[in-house]
C-alpha positions in Angstrom: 0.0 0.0 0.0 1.1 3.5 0.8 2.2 5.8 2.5 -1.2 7.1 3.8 -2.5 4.2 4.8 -0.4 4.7 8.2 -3.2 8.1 8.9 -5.7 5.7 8.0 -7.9 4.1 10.2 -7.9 0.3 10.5 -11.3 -0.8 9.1 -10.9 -1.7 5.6 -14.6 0.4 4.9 -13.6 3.5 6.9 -10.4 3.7 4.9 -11.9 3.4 1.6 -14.6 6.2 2.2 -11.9 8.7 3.8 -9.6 7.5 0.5 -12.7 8.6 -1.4 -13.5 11.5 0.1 -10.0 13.0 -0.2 -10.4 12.5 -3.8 -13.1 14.2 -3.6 -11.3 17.1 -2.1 -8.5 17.2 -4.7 -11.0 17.3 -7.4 -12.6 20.2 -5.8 -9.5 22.1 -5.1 -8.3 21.5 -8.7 -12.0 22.9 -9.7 -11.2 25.8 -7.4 -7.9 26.7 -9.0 -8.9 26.3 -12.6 -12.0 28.2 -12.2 -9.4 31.1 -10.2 -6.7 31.1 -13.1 -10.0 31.0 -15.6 -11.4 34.5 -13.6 -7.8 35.9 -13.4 -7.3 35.9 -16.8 -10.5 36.2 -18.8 -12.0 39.0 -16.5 -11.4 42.0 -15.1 -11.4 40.4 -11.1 -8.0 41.3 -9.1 -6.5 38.3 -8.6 -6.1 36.9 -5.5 -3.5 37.1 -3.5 -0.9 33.8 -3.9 -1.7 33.0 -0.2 -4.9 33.7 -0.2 -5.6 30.9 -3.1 -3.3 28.3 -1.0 -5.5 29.2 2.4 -8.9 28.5 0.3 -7.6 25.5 -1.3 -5.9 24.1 1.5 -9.3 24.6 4.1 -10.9 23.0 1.2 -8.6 19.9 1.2 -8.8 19.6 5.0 -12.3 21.0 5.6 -14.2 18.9 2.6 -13.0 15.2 3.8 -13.5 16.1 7.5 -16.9 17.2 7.1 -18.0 14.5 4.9 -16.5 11.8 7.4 -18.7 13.5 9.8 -21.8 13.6 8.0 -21.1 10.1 6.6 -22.1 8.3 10.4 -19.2 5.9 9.8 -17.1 6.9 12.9 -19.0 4.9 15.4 -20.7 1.8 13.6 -20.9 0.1 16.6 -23.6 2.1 18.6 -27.0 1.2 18.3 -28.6 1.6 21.9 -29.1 4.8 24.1 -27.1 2.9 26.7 -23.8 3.0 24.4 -24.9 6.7 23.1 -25.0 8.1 26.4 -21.7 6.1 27.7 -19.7 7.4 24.3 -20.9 11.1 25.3 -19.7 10.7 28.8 -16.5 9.3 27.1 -16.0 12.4 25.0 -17.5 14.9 27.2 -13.8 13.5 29.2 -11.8 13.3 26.1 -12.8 16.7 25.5 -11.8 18.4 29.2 -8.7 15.9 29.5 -7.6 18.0 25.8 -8.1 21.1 27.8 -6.5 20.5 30.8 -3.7 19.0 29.0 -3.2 21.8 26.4 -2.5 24.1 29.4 -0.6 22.1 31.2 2.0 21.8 28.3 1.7 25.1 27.0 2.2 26.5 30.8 5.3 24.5 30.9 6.8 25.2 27.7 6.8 28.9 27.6 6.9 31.4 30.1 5.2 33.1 32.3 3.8 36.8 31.1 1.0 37.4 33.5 -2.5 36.6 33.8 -3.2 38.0 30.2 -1.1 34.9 28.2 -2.8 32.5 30.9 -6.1 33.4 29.9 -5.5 33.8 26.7 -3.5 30.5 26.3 -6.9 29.1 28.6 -9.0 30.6 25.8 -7.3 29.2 22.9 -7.9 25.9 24.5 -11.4 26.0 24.9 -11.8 27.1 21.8 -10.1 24.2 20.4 -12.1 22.0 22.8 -15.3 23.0 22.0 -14.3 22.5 18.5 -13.0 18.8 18.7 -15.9 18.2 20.9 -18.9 19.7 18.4 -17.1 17.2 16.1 -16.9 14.5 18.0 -21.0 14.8 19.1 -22.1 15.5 15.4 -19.9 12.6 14.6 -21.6 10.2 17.2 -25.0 11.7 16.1 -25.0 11.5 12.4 -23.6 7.7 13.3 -26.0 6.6 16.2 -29.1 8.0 13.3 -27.9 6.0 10.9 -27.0 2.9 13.1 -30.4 2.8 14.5 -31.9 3.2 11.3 -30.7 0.1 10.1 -31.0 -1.8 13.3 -34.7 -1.2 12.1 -34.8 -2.0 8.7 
């Protein structure tokens, strides 16, 4: 196989969707870039600046497969009771505050000290970060425990 397949996950399924969906992404961020150069040069629209294009094509090549994944319900295939939902919500509700407390931690220990301003901001970052990861995490184990239970009934 290749390289990627060690940021794969280990289900055979799972791997082929992400593989798919990050085709997808390429496709849509060589879209983007022929459709730019096309504007550039056949209109009158300012061009872009050249990091402006990489930031939109690279959010789209890391935004497009994440989102998809998430919508996709394959994360957590094996929930299918409100028993298992509510212990995996528990489980990441932890996840989620062990991130935080650790991102301080390391960050307190790494840099130094400038006064309660970097602390809070540096305590900010971090719950920014954690409320991200864990949105992601509970739409994940949503979209999944939907779909799971919808074909439990089928």
């Amino acid at each position: 196989m290749s390289w990627l397949t060690m940021f794969l996950p280990e289900d055979e399924y799972k791997q082929k969707r992400l593989i798919s969906f990050l085709a997808e992404a390429a496709v849509i961020a060589f879209l983007t870039t022929l459709i730019g150069a096309a504007l550039t040069r056949l209109t009158s629209i300012p061009a872009l600046a050249s990091e402006k294009s990489f930031l939109i094509i690279a959010a789209v090549l890391i935004l497009y497969p994440l989102l998809r994944y998430i919508l996709s319900g394959i994360e957590y295939a094996d929930i299918f009771t409100s028993q298992q939902y509510k212990k995996q919500m528990k489980h990441i509700t932890f996840r989620s505050i062990t991130f935080f407390i650790l991102f301080n931690l390391i960050y307190a220990i790494a840099t130094e000290h400038n006064g309660w301003s970097t602390i809070i901001q540096t305590a900010g970052l971090a719950l920014i970060f954690m409320t991200l990861l864990f949105l992601i995490d509970i739409s994940s184990l949503t979209v999944s425990y939907k779909k799971n239970k919808n074909l439990e009934t089928d």
